[in-house]
C-alpha positions as CSV (number, residue, x, y, z in Angstrom):
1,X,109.1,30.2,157.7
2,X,109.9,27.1,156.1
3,X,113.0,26.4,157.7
4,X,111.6,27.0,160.9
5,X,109.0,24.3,159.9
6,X,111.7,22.3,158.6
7,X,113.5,22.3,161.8
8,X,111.0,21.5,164.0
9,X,110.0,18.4,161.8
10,X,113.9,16.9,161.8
11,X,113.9,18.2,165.8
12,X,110.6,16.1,166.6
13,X,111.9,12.9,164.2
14,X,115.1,12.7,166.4
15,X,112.6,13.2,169.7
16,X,111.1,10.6,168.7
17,X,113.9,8.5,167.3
18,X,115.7,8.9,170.7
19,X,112.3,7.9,172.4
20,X,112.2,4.2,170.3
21,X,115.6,3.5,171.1
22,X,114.8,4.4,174.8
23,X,112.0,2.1,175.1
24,X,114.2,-0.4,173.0
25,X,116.7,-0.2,175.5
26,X,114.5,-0.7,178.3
27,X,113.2,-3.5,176.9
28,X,116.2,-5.1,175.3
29,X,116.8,-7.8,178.1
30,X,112.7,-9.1,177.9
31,X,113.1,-8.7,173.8
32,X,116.8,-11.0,174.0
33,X,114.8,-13.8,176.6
34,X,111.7,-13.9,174.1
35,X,113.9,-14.3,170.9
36,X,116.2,-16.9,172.4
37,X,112.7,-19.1,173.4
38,X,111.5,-18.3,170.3
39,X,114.8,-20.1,168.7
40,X,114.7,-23.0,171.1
41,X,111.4,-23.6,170.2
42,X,111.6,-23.6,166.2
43,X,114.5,-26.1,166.9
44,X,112.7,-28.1,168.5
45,X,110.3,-28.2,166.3
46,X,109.1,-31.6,164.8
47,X,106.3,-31.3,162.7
48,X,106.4,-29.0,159.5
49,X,103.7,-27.8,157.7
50,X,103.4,-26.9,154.0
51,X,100.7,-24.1,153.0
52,X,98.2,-25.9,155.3
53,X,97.8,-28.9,153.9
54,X,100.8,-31.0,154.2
55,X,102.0,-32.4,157.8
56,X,105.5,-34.1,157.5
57,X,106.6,-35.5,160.9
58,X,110.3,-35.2,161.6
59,X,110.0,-37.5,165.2
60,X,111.5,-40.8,166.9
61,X,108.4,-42.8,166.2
62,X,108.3,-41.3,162.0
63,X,112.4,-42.1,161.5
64,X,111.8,-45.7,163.4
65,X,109.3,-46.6,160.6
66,X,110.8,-45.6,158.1
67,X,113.9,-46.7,158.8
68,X,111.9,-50.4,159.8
69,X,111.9,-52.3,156.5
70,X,115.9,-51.7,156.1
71,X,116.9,-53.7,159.3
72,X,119.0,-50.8,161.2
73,X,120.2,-51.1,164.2
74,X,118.0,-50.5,166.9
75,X,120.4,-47.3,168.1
76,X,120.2,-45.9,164.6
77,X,116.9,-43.9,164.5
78,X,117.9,-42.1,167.5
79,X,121.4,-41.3,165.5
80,X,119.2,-40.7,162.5
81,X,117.2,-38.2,164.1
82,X,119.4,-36.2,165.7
83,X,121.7,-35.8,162.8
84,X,118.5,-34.4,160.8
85,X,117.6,-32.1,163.7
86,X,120.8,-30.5,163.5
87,X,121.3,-30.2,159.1
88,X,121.6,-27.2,158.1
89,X,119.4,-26.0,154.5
90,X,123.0,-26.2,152.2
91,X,124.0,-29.8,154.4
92,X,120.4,-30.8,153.5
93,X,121.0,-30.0,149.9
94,X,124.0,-31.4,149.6
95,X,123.3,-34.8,151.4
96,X,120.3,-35.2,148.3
97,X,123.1,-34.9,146.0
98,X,125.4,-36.7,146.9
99,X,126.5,-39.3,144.4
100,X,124.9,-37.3,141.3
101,X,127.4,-34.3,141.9
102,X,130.2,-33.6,139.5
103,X,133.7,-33.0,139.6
104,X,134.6,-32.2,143.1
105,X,137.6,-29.9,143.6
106,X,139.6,-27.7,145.8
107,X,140.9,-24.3,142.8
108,X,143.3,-22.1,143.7
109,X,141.5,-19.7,143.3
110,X,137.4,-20.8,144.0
111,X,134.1,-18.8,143.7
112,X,132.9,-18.1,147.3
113,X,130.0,-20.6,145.9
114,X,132.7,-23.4,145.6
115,X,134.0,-22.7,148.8
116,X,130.8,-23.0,150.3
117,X,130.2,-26.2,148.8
118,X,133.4,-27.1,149.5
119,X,132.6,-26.7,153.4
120,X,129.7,-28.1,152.8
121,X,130.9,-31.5,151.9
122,X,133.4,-31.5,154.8
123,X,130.9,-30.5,157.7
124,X,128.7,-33.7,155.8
125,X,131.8,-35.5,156.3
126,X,132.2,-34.0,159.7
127,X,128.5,-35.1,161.2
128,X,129.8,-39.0,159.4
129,X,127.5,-39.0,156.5
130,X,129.9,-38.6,154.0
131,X,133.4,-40.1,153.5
132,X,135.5,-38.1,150.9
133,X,138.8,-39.9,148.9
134,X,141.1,-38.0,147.1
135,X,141.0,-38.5,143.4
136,X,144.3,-38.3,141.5
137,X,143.1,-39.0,138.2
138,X,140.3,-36.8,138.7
139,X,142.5,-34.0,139.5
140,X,145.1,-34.7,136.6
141,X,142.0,-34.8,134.1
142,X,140.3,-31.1,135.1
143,X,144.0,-29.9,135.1
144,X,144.9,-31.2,132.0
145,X,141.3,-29.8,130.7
146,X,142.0,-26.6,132.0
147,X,145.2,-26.2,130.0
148,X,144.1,-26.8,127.3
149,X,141.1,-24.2,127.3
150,X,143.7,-21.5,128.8
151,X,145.7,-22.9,125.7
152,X,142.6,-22.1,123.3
153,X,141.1,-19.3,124.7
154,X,144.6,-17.2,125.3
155,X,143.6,-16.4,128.9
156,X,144.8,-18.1,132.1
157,X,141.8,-19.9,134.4
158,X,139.8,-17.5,136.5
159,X,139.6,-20.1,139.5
160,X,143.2,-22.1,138.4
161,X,144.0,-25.1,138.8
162,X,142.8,-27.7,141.4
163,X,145.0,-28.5,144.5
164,X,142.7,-31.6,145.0
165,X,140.1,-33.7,143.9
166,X,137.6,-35.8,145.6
167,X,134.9,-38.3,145.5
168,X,132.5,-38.0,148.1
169,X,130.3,-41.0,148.9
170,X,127.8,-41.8,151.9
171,X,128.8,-43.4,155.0
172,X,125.9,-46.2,156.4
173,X,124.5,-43.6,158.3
174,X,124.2,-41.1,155.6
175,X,122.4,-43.3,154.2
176,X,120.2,-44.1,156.5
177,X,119.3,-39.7,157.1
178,X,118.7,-40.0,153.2
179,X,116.6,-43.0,153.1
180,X,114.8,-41.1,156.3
181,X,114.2,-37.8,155.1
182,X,113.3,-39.0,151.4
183,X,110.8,-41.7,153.1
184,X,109.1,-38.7,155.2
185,X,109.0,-36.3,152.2
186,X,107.3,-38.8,150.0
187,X,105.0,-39.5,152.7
188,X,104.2,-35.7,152.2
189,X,103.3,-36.2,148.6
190,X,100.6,-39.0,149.6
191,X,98.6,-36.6,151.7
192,X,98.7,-34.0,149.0
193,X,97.3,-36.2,146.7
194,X,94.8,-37.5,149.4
195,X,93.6,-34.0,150.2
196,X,92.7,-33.0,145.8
């Protein structure tokens, strides 16, 4: 009796299993069109709001004054702009950092977090925020460190040794989508402390 009832329940899950992916089916093309709008719209988006209190503004009119008191060309804002519309949350990251980061190298071996970062700084480099220069003397300096800890520790480098280093420094208009998006972000910080 109860693998009768135990058939019937797995015969009536798949029923209805096969009945969802039916109606999913069916649907699929009107599901695909309202997703895709849904995207366009979020990307579009310029205003951001934080927990309900905090508005930050990311439009023409918001980058132009902030970007005002620095004497930018008058095409910049709309370069501005567009480049933060189209950052990505690890490009965004990265741009912040840039200048405080440490020894930048290419291993031979790299964590798949250094080879993130690593395309991180050339897709900054890429959109023309950052420039990168190889450093020779920074490479010959983590190589030599390196030797000497395998040396001392009796056990070769996990990631190797460096095929390149680099400094990475921020082209005018990086500079500019850094001043911008640190100028809006403060401007958050005022209406926080407005609303207490």
């Amino acid at each position: 009796m109860s693998t009768a009832l135990k058939s019937l329940n797995q015969l009536m899950l798949t029923v209805l299993c096969l009945i969802g992916l039916g109606v999913l089916a069916w649907n699929f093309p009107t599901l695909l069109t309202v997703s895709q709008t849904l995207l366009q719209k979020t990307a579009s988006a310029t205003t951001v709001e934080i927990a309900g209190i905090v508005k930050i503004a990311f439009d023409q009119g918001n980058v132009t004054s902030n970007l005002a008191p620095f004497n930018v060309d008058e095409n910049e804002p709309g370069k501005v702009l567009a480049v933060v519309n189209s950052l990505e949350p690890g490009e965004f990251e990265r741009l912040m950092n840039v200048g405080d980061l440490g020894a930048l190298c290419d291993y031979q071996r790299p964590t798949v977090e250094m080879r993130r970062m690593l395309a991180l700084d050339y897709q900054l480099q890429a959109k023309g925020l950052t420039a990168i220069a190889d450093d020779p003397e920074l490479k010959a300096r983590i190589k030599g460190q390196a030797m000497v800890d395998e040396e001392t520790s009796g056990k070769p480098s996990g990631i190797g040794y460096p095929h390149n280093c680099y400094v990475m420094t921020l082209t005018d208009t990086g500079r500019n989508v850094k001043t911008a998006l640190v100028k809006i972000l403060s401007g958050a910080f005022n209406q926080h402390i407005a609303s207490k």
